[in-house]
C-alpha positions as CSV (number, residue, x, y, z in Angstrom):
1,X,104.8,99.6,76.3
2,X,104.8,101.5,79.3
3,X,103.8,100.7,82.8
4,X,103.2,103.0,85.8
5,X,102.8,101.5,89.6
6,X,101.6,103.6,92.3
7,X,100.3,103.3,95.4
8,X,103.1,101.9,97.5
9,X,103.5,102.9,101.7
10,X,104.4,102.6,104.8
11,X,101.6,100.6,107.0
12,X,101.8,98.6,110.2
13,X,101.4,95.3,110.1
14,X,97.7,94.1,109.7
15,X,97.4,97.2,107.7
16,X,96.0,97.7,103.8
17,X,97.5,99.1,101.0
18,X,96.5,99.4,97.3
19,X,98.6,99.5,94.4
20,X,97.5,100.2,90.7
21,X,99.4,100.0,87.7
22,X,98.3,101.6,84.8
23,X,99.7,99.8,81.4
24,X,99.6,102.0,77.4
25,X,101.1,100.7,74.4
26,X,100.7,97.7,74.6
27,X,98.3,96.5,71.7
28,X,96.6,93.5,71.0
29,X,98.8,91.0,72.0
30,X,99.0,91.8,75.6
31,X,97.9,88.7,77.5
32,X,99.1,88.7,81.2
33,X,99.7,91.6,83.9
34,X,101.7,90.6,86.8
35,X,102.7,91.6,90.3
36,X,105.7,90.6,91.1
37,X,107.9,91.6,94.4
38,X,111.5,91.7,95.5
39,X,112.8,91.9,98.8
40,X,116.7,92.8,99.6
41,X,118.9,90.2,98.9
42,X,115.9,87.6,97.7
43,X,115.0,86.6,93.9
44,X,111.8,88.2,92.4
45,X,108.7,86.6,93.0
46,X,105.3,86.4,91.3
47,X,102.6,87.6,93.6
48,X,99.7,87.5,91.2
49,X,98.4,87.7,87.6
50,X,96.1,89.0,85.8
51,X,95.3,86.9,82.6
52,X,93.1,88.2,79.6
53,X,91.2,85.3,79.9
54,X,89.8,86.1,83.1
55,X,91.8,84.0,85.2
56,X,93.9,85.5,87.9
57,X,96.2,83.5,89.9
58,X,97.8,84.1,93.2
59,X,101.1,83.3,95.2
60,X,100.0,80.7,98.3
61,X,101.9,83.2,100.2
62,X,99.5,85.8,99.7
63,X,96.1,83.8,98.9
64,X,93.4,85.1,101.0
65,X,94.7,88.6,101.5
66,X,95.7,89.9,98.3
67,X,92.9,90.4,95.6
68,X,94.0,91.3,92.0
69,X,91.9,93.4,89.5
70,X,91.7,94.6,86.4
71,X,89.7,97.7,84.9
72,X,89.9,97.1,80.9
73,X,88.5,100.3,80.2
74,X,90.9,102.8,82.0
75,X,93.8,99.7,81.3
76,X,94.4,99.6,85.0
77,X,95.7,96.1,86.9
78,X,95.2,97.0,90.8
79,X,96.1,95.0,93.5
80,X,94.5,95.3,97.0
81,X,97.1,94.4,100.2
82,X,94.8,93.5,103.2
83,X,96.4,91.9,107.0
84,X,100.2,93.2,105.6
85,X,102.6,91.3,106.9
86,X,106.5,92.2,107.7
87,X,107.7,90.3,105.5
88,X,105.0,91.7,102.7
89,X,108.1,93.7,102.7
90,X,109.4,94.8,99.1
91,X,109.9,96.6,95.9
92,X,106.7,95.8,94.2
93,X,106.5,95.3,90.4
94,X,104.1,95.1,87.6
95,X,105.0,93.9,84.3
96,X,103.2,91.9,81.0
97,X,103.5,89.2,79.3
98,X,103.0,89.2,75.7
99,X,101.6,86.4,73.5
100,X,98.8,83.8,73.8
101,X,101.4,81.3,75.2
102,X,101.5,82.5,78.3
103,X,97.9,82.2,79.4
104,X,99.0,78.8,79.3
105,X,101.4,79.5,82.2
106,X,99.0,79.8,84.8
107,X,100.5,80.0,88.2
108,X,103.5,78.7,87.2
109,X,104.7,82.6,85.1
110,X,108.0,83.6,86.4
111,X,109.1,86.6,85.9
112,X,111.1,85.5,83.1
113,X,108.3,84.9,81.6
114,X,107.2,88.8,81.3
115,X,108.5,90.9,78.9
116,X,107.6,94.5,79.6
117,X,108.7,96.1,83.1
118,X,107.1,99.3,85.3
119,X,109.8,101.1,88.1
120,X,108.7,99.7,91.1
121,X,107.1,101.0,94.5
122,X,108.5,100.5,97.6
123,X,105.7,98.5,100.4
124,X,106.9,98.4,103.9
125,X,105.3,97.2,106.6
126,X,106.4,97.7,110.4
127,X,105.7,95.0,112.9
């Protein structure tokens, strides 16, 4: 499985950005793509998923301005970054999560519970 994020930036705060991650080899049995972001010196955080079902969920910290999407057809996940925030701040992540079980996850998948990483991109945003 591979996973390629792009779309990561520099933008003042209140700014947009859009990131896209584009996932191959992964099969049937891929049923979850995350975002997930890590600032210096903090743990890895889930900022939103995409599930197979349909569902996406979404960290409170970013409800309201960050919309997740996916494009089946091209395998694309994207997530749109609207009113940035300093402390948006961070290496941005996308990974999967393999297996039915973790639908069943819902807001609550950690990254632990991903099994496939992409490098991430860097999002800064200036105050």
């Amino acid at each position: 499985v591979q996973l390629q994020a792009s779309g990561g930036g520099l933008v003042q705060a209140g700014g947009s950005l859009s990131l896209s991650c584009v996932v191959s080899g992964s099969g049937p049995n891929l049923f979850a793509v995350g975002w997930y972001r890590q600032a210096p010196g903090k743990e890895r955080e889930q900022v939103a998923i995409v599930y197979s079902t349909g569902l996406i969920t979404y960290a409170d910290s970013v409800k309201g301005r960050f919309t997740a999407s996916r494009d089946t057809a091209k395998n694309t996940v994207g997530l749109q970054m609207n009113s940035l925030k300093p402390e948006d701040t961070a290496v941005y992540y996308c990974a999967v999560g393999m297996g039915e079980w973790i639908v069943g996850r819902g807001p609550k998948c950690s990254h632990h519970d991903m099994t496939y990483w992409g490098k991430g991109t860097q999002v800064t945003v200036s105050s």
